[in-house]
ROGUPA-227127 format. One line per 8 residues: number of its first residue (from 1); their letters; for each residue x, y, z of C-alpha. Coordinates in Angstrom, 3 decimals. Layout:
residues N
NUM	A	X Y Z  ...
END
This chain:
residues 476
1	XXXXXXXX	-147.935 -176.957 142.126  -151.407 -175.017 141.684  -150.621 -171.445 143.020  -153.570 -169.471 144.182  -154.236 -166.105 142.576  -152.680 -162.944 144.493  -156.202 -161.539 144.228  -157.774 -163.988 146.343
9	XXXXXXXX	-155.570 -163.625 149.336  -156.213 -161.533 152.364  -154.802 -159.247 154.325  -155.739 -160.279 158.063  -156.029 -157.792 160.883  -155.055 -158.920 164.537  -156.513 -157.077 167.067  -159.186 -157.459 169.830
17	XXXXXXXX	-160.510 -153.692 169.491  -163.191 -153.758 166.715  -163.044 -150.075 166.636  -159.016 -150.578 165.591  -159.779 -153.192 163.362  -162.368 -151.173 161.077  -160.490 -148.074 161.093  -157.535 -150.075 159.681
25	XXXXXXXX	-159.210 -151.602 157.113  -161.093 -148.385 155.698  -157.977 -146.742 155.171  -156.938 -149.845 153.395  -159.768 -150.170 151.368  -159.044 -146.636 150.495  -155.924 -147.103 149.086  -157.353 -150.088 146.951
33	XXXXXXXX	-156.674 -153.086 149.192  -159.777 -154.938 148.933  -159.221 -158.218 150.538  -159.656 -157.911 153.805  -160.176 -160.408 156.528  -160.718 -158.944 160.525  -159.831 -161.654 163.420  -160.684 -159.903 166.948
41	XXXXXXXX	-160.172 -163.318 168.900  -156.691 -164.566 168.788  -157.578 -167.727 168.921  -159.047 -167.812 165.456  -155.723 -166.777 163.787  -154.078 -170.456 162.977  -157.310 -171.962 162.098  -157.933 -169.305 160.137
49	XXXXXXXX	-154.179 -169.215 158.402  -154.456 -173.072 157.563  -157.510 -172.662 155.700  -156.550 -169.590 153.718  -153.051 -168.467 153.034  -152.326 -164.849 153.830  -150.734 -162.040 151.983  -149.856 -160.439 155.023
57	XXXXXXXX	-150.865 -160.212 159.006  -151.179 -156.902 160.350  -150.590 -158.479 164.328  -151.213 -156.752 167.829  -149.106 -157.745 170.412  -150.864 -156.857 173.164  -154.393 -159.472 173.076  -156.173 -161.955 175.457
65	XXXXXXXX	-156.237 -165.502 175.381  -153.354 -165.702 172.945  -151.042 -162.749 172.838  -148.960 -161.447 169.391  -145.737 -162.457 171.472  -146.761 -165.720 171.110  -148.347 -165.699 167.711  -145.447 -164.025 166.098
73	XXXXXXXX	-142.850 -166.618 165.816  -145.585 -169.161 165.263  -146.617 -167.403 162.178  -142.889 -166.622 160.905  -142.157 -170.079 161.109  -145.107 -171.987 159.802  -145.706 -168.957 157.236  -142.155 -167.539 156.046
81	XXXXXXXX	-143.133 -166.092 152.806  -146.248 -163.925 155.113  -144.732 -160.701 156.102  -145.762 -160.210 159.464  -146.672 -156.213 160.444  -146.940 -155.422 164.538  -148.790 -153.552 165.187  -149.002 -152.122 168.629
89	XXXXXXXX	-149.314 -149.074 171.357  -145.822 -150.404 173.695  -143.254 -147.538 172.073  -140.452 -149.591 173.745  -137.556 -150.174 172.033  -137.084 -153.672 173.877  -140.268 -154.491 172.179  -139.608 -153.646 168.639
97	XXXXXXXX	-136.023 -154.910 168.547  -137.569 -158.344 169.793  -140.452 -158.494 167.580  -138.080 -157.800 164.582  -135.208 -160.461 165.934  -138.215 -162.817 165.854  -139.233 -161.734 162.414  -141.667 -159.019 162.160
105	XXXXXXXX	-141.752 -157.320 158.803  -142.634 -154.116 160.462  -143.224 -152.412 163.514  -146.179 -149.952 163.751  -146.659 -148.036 166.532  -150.630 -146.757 167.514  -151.555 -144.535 166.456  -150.591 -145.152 163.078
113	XXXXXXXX	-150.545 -142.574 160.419  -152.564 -143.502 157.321  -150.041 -143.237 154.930  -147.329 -145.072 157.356  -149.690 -147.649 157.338  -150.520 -147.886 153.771  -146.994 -147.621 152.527  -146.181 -150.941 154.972
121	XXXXXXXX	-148.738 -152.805 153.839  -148.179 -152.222 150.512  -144.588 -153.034 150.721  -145.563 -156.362 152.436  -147.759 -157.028 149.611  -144.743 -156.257 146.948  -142.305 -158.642 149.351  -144.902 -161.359 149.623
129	XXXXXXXX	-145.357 -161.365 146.045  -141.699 -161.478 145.151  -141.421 -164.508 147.587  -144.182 -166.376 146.265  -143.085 -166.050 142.902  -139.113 -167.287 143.808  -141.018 -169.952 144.976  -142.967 -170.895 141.594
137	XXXXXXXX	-139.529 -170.315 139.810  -137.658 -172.643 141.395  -140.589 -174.942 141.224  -140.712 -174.751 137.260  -136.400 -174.882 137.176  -136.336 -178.212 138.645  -139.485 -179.619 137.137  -139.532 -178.413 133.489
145	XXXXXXXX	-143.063 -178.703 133.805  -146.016 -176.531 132.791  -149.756 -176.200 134.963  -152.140 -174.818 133.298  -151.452 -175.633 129.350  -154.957 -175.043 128.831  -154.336 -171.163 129.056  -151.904 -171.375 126.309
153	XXXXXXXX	-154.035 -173.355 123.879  -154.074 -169.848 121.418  -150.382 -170.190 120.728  -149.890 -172.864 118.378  -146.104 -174.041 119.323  -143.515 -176.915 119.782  -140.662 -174.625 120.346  -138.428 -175.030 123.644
161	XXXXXXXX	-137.909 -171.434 123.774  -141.754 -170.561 123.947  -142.506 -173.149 126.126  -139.791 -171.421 128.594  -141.088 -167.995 128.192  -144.938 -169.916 129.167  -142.998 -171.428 132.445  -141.983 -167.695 133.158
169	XXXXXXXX	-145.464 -166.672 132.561  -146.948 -169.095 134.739  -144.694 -168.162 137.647  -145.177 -164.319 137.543  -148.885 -164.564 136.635  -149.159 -164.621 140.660  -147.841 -161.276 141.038  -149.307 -158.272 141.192
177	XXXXXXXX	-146.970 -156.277 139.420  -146.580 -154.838 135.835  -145.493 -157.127 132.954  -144.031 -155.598 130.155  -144.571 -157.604 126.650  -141.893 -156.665 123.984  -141.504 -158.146 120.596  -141.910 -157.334 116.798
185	XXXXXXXX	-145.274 -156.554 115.044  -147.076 -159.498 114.656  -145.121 -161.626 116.455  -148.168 -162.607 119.200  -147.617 -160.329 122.320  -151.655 -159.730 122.269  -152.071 -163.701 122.763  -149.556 -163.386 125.621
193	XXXXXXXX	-151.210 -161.073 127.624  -154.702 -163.231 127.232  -152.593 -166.195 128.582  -151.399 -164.398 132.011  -154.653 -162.834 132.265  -156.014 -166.347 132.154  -152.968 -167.941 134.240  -153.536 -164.801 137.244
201	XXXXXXXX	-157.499 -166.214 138.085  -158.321 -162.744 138.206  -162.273 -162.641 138.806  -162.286 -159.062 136.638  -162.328 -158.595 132.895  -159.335 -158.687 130.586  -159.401 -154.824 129.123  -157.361 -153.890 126.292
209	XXXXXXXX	-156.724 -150.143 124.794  -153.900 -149.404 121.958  -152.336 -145.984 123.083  -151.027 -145.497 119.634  -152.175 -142.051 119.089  -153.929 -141.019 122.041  -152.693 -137.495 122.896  -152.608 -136.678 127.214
217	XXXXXXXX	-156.243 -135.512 127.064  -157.664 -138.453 125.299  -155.566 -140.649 127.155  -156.537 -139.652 130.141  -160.377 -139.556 129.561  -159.773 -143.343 128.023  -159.002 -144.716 130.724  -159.864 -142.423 133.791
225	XXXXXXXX	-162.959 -141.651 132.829  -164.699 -138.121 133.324  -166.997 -136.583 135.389  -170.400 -134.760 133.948  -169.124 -131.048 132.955  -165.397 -131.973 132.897  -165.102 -130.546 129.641  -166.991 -129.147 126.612
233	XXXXXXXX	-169.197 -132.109 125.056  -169.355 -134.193 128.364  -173.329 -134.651 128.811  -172.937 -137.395 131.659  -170.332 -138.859 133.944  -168.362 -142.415 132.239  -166.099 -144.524 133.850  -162.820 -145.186 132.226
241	XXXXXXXX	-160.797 -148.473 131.107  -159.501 -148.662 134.784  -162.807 -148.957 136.492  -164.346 -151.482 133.729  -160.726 -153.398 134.409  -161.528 -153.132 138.056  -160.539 -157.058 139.748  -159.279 -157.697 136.308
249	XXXXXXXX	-156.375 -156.769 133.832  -155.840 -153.943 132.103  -153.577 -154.113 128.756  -152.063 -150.984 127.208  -150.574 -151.841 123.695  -148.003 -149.805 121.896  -147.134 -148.194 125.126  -143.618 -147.426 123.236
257	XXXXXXXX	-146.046 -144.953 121.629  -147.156 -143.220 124.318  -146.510 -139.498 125.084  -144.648 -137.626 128.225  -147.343 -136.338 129.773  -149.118 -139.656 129.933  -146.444 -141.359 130.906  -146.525 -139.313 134.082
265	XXXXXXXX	-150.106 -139.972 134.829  -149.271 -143.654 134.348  -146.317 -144.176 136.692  -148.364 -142.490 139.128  -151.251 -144.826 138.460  -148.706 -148.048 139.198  -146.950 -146.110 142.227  -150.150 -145.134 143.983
273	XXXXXXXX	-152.894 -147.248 142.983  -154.830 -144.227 142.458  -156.685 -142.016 139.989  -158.933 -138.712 139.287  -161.249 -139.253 136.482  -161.547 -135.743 134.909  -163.342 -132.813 136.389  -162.807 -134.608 139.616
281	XXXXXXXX	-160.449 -134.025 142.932  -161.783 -137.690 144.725  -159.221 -140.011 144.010  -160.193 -143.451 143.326  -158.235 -147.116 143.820  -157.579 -149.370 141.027  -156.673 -152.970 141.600  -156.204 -153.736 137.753
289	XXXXXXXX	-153.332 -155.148 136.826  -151.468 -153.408 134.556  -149.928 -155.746 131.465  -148.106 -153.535 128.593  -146.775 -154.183 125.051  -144.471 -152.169 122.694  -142.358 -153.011 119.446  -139.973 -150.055 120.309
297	XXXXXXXX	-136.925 -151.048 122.468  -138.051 -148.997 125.649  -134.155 -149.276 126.966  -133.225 -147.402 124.211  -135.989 -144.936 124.455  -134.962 -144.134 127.588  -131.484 -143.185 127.013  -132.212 -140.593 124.284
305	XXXXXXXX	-134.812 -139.562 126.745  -138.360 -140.244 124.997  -139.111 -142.368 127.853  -139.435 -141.746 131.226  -136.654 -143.977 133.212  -138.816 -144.311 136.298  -141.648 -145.421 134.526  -139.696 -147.842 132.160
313	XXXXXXXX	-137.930 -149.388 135.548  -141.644 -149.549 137.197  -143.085 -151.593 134.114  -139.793 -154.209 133.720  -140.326 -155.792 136.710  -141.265 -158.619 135.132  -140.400 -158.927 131.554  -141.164 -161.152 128.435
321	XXXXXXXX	-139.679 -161.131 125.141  -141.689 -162.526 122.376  -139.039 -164.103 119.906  -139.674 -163.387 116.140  -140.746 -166.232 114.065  -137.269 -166.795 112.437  -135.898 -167.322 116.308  -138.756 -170.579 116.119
329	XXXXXXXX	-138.878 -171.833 112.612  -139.525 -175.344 113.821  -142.934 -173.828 114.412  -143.417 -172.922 110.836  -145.088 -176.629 109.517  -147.231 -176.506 113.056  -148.574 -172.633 112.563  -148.881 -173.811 108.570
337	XXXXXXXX	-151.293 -176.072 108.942  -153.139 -174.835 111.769  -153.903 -171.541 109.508  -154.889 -174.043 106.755  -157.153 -175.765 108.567  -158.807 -172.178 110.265  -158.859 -170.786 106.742  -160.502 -173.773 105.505
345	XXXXXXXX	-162.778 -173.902 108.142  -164.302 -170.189 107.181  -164.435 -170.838 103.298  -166.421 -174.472 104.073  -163.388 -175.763 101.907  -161.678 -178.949 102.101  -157.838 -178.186 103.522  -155.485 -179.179 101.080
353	XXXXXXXX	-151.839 -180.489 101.882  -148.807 -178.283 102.080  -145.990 -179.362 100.013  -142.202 -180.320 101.468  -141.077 -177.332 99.087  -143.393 -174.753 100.409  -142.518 -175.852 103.733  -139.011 -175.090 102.346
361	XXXXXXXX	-139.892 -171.917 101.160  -141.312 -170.634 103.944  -138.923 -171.989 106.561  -135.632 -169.792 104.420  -138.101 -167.167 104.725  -137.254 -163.888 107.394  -140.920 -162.954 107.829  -140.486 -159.514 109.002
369	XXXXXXXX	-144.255 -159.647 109.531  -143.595 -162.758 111.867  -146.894 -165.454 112.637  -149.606 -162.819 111.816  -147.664 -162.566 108.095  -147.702 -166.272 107.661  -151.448 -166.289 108.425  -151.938 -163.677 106.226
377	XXXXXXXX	-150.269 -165.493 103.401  -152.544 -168.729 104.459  -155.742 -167.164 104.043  -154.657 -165.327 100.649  -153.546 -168.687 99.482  -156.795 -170.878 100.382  -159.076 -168.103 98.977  -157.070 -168.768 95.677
385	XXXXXXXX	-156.783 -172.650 95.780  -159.518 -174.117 93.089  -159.258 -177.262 93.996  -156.611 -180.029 94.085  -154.800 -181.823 97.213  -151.950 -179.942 96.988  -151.756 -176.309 98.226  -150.609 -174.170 95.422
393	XXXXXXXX	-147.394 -171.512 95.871  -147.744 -169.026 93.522  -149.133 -166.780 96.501  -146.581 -168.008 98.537  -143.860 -166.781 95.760  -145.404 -163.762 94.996  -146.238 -162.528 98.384  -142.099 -162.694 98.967
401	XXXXXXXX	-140.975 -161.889 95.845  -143.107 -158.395 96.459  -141.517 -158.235 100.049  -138.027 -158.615 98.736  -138.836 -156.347 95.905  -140.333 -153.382 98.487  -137.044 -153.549 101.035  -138.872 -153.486 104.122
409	XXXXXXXX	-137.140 -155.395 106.338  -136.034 -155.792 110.093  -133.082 -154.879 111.855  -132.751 -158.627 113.495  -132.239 -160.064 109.384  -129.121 -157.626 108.631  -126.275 -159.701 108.592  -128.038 -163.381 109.220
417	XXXXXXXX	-127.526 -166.511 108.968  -123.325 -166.304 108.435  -123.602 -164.137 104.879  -120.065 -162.420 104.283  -121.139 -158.896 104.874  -117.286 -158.381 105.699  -115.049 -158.601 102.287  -111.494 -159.349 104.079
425	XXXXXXXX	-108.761 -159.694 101.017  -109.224 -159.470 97.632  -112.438 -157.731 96.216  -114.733 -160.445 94.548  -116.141 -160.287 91.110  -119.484 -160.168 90.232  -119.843 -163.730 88.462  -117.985 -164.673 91.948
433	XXXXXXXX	-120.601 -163.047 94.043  -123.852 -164.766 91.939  -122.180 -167.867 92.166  -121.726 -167.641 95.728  -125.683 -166.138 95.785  -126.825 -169.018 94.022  -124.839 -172.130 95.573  -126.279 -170.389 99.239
441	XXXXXXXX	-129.918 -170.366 97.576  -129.486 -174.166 96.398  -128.363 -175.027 99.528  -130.917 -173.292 101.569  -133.325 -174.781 99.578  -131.750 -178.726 99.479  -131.301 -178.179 95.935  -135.270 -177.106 94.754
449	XXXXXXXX	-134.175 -175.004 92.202  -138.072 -173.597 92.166  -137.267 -172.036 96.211  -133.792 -171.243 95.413  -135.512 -169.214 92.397  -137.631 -167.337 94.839  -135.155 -166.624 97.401  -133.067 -164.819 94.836
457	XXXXXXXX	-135.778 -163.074 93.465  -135.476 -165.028 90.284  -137.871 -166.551 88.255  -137.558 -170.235 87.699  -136.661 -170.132 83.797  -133.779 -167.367 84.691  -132.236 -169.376 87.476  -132.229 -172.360 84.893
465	XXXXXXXX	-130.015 -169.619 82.155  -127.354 -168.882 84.952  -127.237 -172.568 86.043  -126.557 -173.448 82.548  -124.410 -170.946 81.894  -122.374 -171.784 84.656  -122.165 -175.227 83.603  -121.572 -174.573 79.919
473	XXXX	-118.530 -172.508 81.045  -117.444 -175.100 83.483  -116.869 -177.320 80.461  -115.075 -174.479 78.125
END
């Protein structure tokens, strides 16, 4: 089921007065919808409609040849997910409660206001899109199926879970609206929004900006742009982010990050479509579309008021959650030796093997730093490795030992993987406690005393003492 990009269908204007037909479609193009396509001969409209699908049909009622009367219901039923505006000079209300009972999406009466216009349209756009992407959903339910794996050939993965989140993906990438990426550091929410700027066949660049940082000012001048003399310093007039996104996507990263007042100037750039560049009172459309990541849990934000509401609710309309790399650790052998072969690869070495007990190792392993920590460890180990068939773990151990050492950990590990953190009864001792430690660690590690070792924060030698002390008291 190949779905056509949302930027590549038109809006088509109805109407046998060319005059009508412009005027409609410059204040449209003002307000940022670009795809346009004017029919002043009825006749053409089928044809037309068979060849290209529509977003929506602005339709007058009143035409020769073939009036809207007829062409309404025609449309509705051969089209149903095309919202239908009429669009018309009869200010009966016969004639609008027919048209709607036959399924207009709107009834415009001439002359329109701009903005009642624009604010019809643009819900017919938002309605359309919903409908199409129902329609991809259901598609991707029943068939369990993905289109276009090609777009997610960055994200090395055999997990079920990802490969539902890549369905979603595909079935919202024809939407217009905002995506908001959420997920811990590292854990690939960059390589996300590549994919569904890949999967949307946008013709426009994919733009990316970290807002980490940026106070209002700087924000603003990122990605607005300024005119010449807007401030102290600017020489000549730049285009922002948005304009250099323009037909494209625009990502904002760490938008968790970002302060009040430019979280203002952002809802109104999703609500409107519109911006100022600085120094300037023209305001200009943007058709990027807008794709945002954060670490912070926005929902939370929200309720102890560091993030606007009405922005948060404007950005979750569609939503993906990037599991950490503990929620997929059936990836961990895949996303090992990929990284050994792409470290190899830049060192013109030979990739060695990984071991079954590093695999071990790193599969009882919480990696707070999730996939981009595993790489990390990869390339420290191969620029170590002198040789052998065998990848050596002494980087491996290390690099955890020092992470266990430092506490740094993340809120998803407390309490995991059924540890009593609970002490119901009687009190336990602390020989009971190690020996509970150490037959977890053993078992964790299927009895490789060298991982159980490391996942205790042991050496190997030490773990051998307690083991044998255990056992020597067994037999007193």
């Amino acid at each position: 089921m190949k779905e056509t990009p949302f930027s590549s269908l038109p809006v088509f204007l109805v109407d046998d007065d060319p005059s009508v037909l412009h005027a409609s479609a410059a204040v449209l193009r003002s307000a940022g919808v670009a795809n346009i396509r004017l029919v002043d001969d009825s006749r053409e409209l089928l044809p037309a409609l068979e060849k290209q699908p529509a977003s929506a049909v602005l339709l007058d009622l009143f035409m020769p040849h073939i009036t809207g009367n007829k062409l309404l219901p025609d449309i509705v039923h051969l089209y149903p997910e095309v919202p239908v505006i009429v669009m018309t000079a009869a200010q009966d209300v016969e004639t609008a409660v027919r048209s709607m009972k036959e399924g207009a999406f709107d009834y415009l009466v001439k002359p329109v206001e701009e903005s009642r216009l624009i604010a019809s349209v643009r819900h017919a756009l938002e309605v359309h899109s919903l409908r199409r992407q129902m329609g991809v959903l259901k598609h991707y339910l029943l068939s369990d199926c993905l289109q276009n794996n090609e777009a997610f050939a960055g994200i090395v993965t055999n997990s079920r879970r990802m490969r539902s989140l890549f369905q979603y993906l595909e079935a919202v990438a024809v939407s217009a609206e905002p995506v908001l990426i959420s997920g811990e550091t590292g854990a690939g929410k960059e390589m996300f929004a590549h994919a569904l700027h890949k999967l949307s066949g946008l013709a426009g660049q994919f733009v990316q900006v970290n807002v980490a940082g940026l106070d209002d000012t700087l924000f603003s001048d990122t990605l607005f742009g300024h005119r010449k003399g807007a401030f102290t310093g600017a020489e000549q007039t730049r285009a922002g982010l948005i304009a250099q996104a323009a037909g494209g996507t625009l990502f904002l990263d760490e938008i968790g990050d970002l302060s009040m007042a430019s979280q203002v100037k952002l809802l109104r750039l999703l609500q409107e479509h519109m911006y100022f560049p600085l120094g300037s009172d023209v305001a200009r459309p943007s058709d990027a579309r807008v794709v945002c990541a954060t670490n912070c849990k926005l929902a939370q934000m929200m309720r102890q008021n560091q993030f606007r509401s009405d922005l948060f609710f404007r950005l979750s309309v569609h939503q993906i959650e990037v599991p950490p790399l503990r929620e997929h650790k059936e990836d961990i052998p895949l996303l090992l030796q990929h990284f050994l072969d792409e470290a190899a690869a830049s060192i013109n070495k030979p990739a060695p093997e990984p071991s079954n007990e590093l695999i071990t190792l790193l599969s009882n392993y919480h990696f707070p730093g999730n996939v981009r920590e595993l790489r990390a460890m990869v390339f420290n180990a191969m620029a170590l490795h002198r040789g052998g068939s065998v990848l050596a773990m002494d980087s491996f151990r290390q690099a955890i030992q020092k992470q266990q050492k430092t506490g740094v950990d993340s809120p998803a590990t407390e309490a995991s993987d059924g540890l009593p953190v609970v002490i119901p009864g009687r009190f336990p001792t602390l020989d009971e406690v190690e020996e509970a430690l150490v037959n977890e660690a053993l078992k964790r590690a299927k009895g490789n005393q060298g991982v159980a070792a490391t996942l205790l924060g042991l050496s190997r030698p030490a773990l051998n003492r307690r083991l044998a002390r255990r056992a020597f008291q067994a037999d007193s």
